[in-house]
C-alpha positions as CSV (number, residue, x, y, z in Angstrom):
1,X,0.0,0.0,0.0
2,X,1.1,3.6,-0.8
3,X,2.5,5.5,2.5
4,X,3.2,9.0,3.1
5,X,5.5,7.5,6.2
6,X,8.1,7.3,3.6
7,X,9.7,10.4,1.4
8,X,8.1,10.8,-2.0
9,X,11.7,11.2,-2.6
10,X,15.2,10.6,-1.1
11,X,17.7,13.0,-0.9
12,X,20.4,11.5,-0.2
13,X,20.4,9.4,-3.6
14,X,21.7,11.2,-6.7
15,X,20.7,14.7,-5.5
16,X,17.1,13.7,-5.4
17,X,16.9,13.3,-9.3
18,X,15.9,10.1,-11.5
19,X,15.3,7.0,-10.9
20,X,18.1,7.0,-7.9
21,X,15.9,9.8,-6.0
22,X,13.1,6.6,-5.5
23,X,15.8,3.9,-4.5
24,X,17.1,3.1,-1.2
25,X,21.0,1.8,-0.1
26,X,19.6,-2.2,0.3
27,X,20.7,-4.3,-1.8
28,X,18.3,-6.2,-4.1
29,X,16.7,-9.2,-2.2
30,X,17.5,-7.2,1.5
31,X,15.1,-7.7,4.0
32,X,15.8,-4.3,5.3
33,X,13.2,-3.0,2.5
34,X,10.6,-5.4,3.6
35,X,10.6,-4.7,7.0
36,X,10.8,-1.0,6.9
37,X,8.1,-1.4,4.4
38,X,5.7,-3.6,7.0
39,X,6.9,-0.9,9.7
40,X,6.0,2.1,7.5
41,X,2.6,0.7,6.3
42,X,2.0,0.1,10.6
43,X,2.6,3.8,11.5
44,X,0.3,4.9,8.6
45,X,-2.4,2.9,9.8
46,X,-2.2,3.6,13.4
47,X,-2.2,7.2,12.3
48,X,1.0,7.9,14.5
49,X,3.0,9.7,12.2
50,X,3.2,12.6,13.4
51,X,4.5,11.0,16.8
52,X,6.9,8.6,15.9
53,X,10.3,8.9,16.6
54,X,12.6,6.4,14.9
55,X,16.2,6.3,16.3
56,X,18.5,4.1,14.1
57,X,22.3,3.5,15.1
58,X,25.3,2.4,13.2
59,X,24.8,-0.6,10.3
60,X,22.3,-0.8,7.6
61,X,19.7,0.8,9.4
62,X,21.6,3.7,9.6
63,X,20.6,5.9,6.4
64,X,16.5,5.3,7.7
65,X,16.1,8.8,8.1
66,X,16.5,9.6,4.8
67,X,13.4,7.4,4.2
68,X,11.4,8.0,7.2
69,X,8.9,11.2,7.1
70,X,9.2,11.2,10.8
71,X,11.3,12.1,13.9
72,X,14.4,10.6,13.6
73,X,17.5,10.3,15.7
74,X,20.6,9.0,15.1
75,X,22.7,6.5,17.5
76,X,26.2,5.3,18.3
77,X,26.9,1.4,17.4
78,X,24.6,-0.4,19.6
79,X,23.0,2.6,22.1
80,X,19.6,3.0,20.2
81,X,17.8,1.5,23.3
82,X,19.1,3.8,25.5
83,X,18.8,6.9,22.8
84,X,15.0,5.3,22.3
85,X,14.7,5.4,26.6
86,X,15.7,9.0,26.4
87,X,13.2,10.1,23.8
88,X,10.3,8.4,25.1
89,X,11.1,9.8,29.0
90,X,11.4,13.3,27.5
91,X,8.2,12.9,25.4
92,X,5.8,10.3,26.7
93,X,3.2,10.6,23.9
94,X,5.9,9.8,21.4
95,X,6.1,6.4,19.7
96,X,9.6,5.1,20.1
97,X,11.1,2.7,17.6
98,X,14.7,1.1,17.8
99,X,15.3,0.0,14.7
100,X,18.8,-2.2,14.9
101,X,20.4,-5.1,12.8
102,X,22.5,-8.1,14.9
103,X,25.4,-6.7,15.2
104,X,24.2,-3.7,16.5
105,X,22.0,-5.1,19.1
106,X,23.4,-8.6,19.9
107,X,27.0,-7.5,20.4
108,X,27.8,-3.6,21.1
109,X,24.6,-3.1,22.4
110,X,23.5,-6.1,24.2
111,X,23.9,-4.3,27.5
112,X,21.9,-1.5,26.4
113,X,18.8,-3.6,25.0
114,X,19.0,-5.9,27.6
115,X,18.4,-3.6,30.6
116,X,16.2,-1.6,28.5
117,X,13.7,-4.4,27.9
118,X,14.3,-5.0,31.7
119,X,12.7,-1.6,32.5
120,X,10.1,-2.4,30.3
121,X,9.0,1.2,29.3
122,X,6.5,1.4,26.2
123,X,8.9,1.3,23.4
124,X,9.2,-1.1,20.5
125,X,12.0,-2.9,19.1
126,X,12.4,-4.2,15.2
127,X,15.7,-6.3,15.2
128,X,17.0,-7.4,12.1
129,X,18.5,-10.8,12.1
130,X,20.6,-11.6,8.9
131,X,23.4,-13.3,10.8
132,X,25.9,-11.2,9.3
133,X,27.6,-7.6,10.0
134,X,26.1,-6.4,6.9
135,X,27.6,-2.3,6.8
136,X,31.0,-3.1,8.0
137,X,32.7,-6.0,5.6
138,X,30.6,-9.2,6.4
139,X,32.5,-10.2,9.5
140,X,30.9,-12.5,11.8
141,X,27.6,-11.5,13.8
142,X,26.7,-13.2,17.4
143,X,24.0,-14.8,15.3
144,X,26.3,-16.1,12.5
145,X,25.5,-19.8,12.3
146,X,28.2,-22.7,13.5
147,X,29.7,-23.0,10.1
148,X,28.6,-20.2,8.3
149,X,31.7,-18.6,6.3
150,X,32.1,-15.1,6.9
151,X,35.3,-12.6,6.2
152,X,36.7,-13.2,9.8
153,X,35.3,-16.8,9.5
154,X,36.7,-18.4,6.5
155,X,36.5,-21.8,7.3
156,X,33.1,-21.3,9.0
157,X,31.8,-20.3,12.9
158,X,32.9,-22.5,14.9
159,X,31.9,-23.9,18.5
160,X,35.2,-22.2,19.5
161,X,33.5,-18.8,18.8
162,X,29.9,-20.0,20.9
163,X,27.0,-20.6,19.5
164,X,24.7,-18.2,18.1
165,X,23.2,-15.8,20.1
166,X,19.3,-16.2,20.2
167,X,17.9,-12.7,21.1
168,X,14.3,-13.5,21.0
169,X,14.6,-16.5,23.8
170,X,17.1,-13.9,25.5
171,X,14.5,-11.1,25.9
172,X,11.3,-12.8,25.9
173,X,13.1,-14.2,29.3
174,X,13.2,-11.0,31.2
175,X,10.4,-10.1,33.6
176,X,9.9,-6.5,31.6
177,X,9.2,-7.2,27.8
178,X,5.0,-7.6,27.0
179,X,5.2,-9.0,23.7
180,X,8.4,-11.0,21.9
181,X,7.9,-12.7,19.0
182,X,10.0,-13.7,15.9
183,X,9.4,-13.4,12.0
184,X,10.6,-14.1,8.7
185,X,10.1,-12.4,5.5
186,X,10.8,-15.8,2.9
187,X,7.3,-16.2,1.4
188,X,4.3,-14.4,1.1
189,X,2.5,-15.8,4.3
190,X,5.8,-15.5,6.6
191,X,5.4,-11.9,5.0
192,X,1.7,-11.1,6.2
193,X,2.4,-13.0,9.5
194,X,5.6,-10.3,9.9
195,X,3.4,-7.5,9.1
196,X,0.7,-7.9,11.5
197,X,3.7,-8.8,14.5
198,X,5.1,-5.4,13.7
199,X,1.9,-3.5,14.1
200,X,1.0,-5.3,16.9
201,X,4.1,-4.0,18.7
202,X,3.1,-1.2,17.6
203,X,-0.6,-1.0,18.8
204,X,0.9,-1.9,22.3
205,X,3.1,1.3,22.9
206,X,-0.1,3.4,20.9
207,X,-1.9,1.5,24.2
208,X,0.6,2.1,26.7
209,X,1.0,-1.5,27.4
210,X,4.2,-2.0,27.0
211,X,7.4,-2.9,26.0
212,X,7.5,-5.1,22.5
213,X,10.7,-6.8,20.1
214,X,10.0,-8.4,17.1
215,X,12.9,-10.0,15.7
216,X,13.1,-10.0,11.8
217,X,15.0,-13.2,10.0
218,X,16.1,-11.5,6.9
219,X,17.9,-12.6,3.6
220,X,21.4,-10.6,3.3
221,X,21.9,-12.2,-0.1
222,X,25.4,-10.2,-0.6
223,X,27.3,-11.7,1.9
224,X,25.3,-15.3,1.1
225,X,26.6,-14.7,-2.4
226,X,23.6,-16.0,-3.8
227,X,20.5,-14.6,-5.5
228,X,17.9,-13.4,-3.7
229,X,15.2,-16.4,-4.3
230,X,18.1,-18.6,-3.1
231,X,19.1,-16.3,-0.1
232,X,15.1,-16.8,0.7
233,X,15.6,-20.5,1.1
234,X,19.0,-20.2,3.0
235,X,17.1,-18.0,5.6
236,X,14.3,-21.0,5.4
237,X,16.5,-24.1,5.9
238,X,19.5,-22.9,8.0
239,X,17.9,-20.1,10.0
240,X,14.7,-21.0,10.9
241,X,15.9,-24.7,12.9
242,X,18.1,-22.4,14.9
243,X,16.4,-19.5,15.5
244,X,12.3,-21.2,15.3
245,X,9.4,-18.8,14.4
246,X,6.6,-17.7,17.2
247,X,5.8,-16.0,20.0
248,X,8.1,-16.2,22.6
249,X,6.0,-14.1,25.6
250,X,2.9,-12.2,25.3
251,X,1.4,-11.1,28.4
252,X,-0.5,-8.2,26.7
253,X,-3.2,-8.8,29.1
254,X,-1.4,-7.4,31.8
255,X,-2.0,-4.3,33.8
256,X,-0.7,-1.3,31.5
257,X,2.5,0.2,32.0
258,X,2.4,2.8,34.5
259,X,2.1,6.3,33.1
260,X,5.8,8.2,32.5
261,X,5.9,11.6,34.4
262,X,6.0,14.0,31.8
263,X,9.5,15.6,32.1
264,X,10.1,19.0,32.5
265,X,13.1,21.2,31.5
266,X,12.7,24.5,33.7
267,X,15.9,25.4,34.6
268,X,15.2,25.3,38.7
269,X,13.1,21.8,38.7
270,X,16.2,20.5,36.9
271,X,18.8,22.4,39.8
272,X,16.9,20.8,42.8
273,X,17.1,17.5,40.9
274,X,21.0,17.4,41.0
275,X,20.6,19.3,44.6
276,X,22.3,22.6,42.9
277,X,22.2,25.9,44.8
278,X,19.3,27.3,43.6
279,X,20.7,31.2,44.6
280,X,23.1,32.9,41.6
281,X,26.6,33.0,42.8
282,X,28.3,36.0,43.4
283,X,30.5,37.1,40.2
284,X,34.2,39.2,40.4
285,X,35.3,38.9,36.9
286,X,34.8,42.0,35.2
287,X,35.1,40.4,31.4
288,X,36.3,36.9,30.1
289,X,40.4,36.6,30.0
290,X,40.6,37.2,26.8
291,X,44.7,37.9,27.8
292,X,45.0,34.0,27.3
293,X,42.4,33.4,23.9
294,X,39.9,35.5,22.7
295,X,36.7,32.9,22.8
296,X,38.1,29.4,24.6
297,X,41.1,28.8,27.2
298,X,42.1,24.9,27.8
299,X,44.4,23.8,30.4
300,X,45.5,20.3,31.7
301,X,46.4,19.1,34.7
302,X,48.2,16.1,35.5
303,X,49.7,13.8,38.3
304,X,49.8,10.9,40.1
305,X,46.9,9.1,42.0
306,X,46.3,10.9,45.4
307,X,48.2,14.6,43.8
308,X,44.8,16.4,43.3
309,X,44.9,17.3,39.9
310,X,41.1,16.4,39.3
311,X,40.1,18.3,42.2
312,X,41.5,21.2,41.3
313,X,40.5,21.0,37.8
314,X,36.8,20.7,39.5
315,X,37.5,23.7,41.4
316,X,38.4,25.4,38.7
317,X,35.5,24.6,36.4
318,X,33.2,25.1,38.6
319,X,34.7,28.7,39.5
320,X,34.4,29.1,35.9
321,X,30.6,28.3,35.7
322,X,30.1,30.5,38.9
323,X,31.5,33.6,36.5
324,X,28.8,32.8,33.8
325,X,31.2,30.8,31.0
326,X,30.9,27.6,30.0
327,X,33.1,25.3,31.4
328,X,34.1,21.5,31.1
329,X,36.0,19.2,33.1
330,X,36.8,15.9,32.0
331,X,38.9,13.0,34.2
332,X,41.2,10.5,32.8
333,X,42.7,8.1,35.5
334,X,43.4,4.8,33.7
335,X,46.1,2.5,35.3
336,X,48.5,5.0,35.4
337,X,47.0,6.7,37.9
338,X,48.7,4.0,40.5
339,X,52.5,6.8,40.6
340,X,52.1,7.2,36.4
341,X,49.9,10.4,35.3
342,X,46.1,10.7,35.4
343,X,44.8,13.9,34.3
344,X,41.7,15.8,33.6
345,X,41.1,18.3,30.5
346,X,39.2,21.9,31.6
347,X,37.8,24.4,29.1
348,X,36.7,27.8,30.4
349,X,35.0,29.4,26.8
350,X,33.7,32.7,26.8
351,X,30.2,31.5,24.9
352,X,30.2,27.4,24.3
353,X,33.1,25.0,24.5
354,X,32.9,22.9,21.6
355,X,35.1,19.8,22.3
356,X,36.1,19.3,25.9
357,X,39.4,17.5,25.3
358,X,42.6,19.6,25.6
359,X,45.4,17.4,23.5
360,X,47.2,21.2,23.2
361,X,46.5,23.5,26.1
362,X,47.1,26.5,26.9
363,X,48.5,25.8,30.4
364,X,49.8,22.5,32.1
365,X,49.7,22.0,35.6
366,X,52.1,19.0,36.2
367,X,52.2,17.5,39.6
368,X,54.8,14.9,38.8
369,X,57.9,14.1,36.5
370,X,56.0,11.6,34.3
371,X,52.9,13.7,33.8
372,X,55.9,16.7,32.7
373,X,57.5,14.8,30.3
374,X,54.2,13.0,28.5
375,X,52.2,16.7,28.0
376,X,54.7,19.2,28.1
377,X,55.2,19.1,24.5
378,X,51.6,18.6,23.8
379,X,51.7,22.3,25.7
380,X,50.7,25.1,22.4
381,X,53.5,27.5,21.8
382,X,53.4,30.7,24.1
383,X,51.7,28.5,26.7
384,X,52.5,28.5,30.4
385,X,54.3,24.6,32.1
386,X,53.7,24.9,36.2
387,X,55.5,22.3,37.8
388,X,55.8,21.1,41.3
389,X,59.7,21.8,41.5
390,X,59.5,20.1,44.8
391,X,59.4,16.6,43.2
392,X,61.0,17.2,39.7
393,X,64.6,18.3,39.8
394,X,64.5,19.7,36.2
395,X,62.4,21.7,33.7
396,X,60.8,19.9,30.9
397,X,62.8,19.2,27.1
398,X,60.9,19.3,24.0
399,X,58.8,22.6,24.7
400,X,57.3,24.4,21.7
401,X,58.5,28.1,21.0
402,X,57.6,30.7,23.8
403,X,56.5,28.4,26.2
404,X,57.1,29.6,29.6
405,X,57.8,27.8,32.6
406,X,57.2,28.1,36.0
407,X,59.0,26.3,39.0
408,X,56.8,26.4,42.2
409,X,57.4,23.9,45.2
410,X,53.9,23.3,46.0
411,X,54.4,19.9,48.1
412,X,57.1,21.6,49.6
413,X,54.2,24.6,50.7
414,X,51.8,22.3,51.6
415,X,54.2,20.5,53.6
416,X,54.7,23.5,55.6
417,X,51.5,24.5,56.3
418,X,50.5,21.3,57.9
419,X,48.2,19.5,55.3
420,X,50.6,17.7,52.0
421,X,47.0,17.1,50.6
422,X,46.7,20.9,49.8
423,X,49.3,20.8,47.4
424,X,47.0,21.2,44.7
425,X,45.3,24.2,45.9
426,X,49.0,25.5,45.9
427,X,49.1,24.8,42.3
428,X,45.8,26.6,41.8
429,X,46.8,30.1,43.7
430,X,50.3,29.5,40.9
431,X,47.6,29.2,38.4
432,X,45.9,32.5,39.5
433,X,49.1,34.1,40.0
434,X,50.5,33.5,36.6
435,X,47.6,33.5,34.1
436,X,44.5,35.6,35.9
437,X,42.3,33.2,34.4
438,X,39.2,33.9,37.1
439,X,40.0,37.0,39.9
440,X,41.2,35.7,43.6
441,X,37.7,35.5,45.4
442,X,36.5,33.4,42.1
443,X,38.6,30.9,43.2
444,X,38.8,31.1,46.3
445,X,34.4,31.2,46.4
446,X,35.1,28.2,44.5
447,X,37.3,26.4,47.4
448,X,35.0,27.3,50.0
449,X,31.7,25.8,48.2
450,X,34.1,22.5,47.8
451,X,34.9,22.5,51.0
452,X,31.2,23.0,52.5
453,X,31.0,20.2,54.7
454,X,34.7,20.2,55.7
455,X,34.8,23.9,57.3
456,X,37.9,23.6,59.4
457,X,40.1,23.0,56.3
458,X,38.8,26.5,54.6
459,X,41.4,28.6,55.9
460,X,44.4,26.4,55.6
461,X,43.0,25.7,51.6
462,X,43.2,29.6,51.4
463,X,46.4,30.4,52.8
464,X,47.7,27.3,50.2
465,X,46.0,29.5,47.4
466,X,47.6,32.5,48.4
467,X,51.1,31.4,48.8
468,X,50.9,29.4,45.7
469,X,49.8,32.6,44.1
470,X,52.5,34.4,46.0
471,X,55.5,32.3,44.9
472,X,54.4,32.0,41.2
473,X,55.1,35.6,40.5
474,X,58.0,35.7,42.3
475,X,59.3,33.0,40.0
476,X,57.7,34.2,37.0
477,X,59.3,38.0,37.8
């Protein structure tokens, strides 16, 4: 039957022009065509259109929103389900559809569709079951059949590898799925019987029942190397014994799904939800440092487990957000972390910051010798290097033009005042002392909110910060 679900016309296809503006990427004999046809021709009927949201992720299914005249999200490999979860919490009248292929949903994602079917939220699942990786080079699938050949399994699957995944018995297993069935598209009555599955699932999220997966065995005659009347027959005699045709749970008679709350995005209901101050904090800077970079400033800072450097990139960002810029922090402790270098990337950008990673910043804080030697160079040229001189003997090799660096003792501070563990506070008043990236009482606000449960360490934090501040100038003078 005719649709309006789908384009008149597809863009993406020889600029929209001749008979390539009316074909899709599938290759001829693809049950990907069939099943977005069944799926299509079940959102026209049900008069959802307008309310369907289709998120497709990486594989074949990936170029369904240029056929699709309806909401349509994209996905990384595999997180459809939890894309799909996301949609239909933000929008409960929506109707949700993952649409994935095997190796999408039975290998990257099999977390993700497993504890979403778990929840059981009103969404529905089409899973495309060719036993192949279709997109990516025919490598083997987790539903690639013990002794199938495929490019990474010459000789064919064998029991070394497992056996095949089957995700229908998987999910129709789990205590939150409705309705699981599976289908095949082979002949004309496997065909109708696919159809009506796929609405059905359908009907149920229209009803609020549920969550549904149909699982679709489809031809993939490519990667068979056959034609497709023969792929059609491969599907039917190798298939079919291993992954049998049916219902697998329906328990559509149950109590409804609960109603979802309908979310809300006003700024203070989302700040008492993360327990946020819901007062604006008070601001000193007087413009954004545009000394350092007109628009975005990134700095790195980098030690050993235990020296602090993710705190004070925290205190920094969120001294940062306090001022009114967008801000980013981002850890990375990894093994080294045990006496080799973890660090965390911060971006303070005057308007948005547009990748938080900061492989060439502006200013290092290095805590350690290690950390010193693996990102000074990264450091851009004209950058500031602030290095504990307390613990590494030497400055750093292998600098870029008009970097400058900066020798400040902070253990050797901390030490002093009593507390080793404010040594990175130290490094923050150097930070402030060198670069003015945020005023004094920025910070120091910043320190104090970190600190609101441990008040007895506020003042020797801000006699760290002011010594560190201190002593950088000195240096840099």
């Amino acid at each position: 039957m005719p649709t309006s679900v789908f384009y008149r016309q597809f863009e993406r296809h020889a600029h929209a022009e001749g008979l390539n503006a009316h074909s899709t990427t599938y290759c001829p004999g693809c049950g990907h065509g069939l099943a977005q046809k069944f799926l299509a021709e079940a959102i026209d009927e049900l008069v959802v259109q307008d309310r369907t949201v289709l998120v497709s992720p990486v594989g074949c299914s990936v170029f369904s929103y240029y056929y699709f005249d309806v909401g349509n999200t994209q996905a990384a490999h595999g997180r459809a389900p939890a894309v799909a979860i996301g949609q239909k919490t933000a929008n409960p009248d929506s109707i949700v559809i993952s649409y994935q292929g095997d190796g999408d949903l039975a290998s990257i994602g099999l977390a993700e569709i497993v504890s979403t079917a778990q929840l059981g939220i009103p969404i529905t699942v089409i899973f495309i079951n060719n036993a192949i990786y279709g997109m990516t080079g025919g490598q083997m699938a987790p539903t690639t059949l013990i002794g199938q050949h495929t490019s990474t399994t010459p000789e064919g699957r064998t029991l070394s590898a497992g056996q095949p995944l089957k995700m229908a018995e998987l999910i129709g297993g789990l205590d939150g799925p409705v309705y699981v069935e599976r289908v095949a598209l082979y002949d004309n009555r496997r065909r109708t019987h696919a159809k009506r599955a796929i609405k059905k699932a359908l009907e149920l999220q229209v009803a609020g029942t549920g969550f549904a997966f149909i699982e679709v065995l489809s031809e993939c005659p490519l990667y068979l190397g056959l034609e497709p009347e023969e792929a059609e027959n491969w599907v039917k005699d190798n298939m079919v014994p291993i992954f049998p045709l049916g219902v697998t749970k329906d328990t559509t008679d149950a109590p409804t799904y609960p109603a979802i709350p309908t979310a809300t995005f006003e700024a203070e209901a989302t700040l008492r939800v993360v327990n946020a101050e819901l007062e604006q904090p008070p601001r000193f800077a007087e413009g954004f440092p545009s000394h350092i970079d007109p628009e975005d400033i990134s700095l790195k800072f980098a030690g050993a487990g235990g020296d602090g450097a993710q705190t004070a990139a925290m205190i920094l960002t969120r001294g940062a957000i306090n001022e009114g810029y967008d801000s980013t922090h981002i850890p990375s402790y990894g093994p080294e972390s045990r006496g080799g270098t973890s660090y965390a990337d911060v971006h303070v950008a005057a308007q948005e910051v547009l990748s938080p990673a900061a492989p060439h910043p502006h200013v290092l804080v290095a805590f350690n010798a290690p950390s010193l030697a693996k990102f000074g160079p990264t450091v851009r040229p004209g950058g500031i290097v602030i290095y504990d001189s307390a613990v590494i003997s030497a400055p750093p090799e292998g600098l870029a033009p008009g970097v400058r660096t900066v020798a400040v003792p902070f253990a050797t501070v901390a030490k002093d005042l009593g507390s080793v563990v404010v040594k990175n506070v130290v490094a923050l008043g150097a930070l402030q002392g060198l670069t003015q990236v945020l005023p004094v009482e920025s910070f120091l606000t910043a320190i104090r909110a970190a600190l609101h449960e441990k008040c007895a360490m506020i003042p020797i934090n801000e006699e760290a910060f002011r010594v560190g501040a201190k002593l950088a100038c000195e240096q840099a003078a």
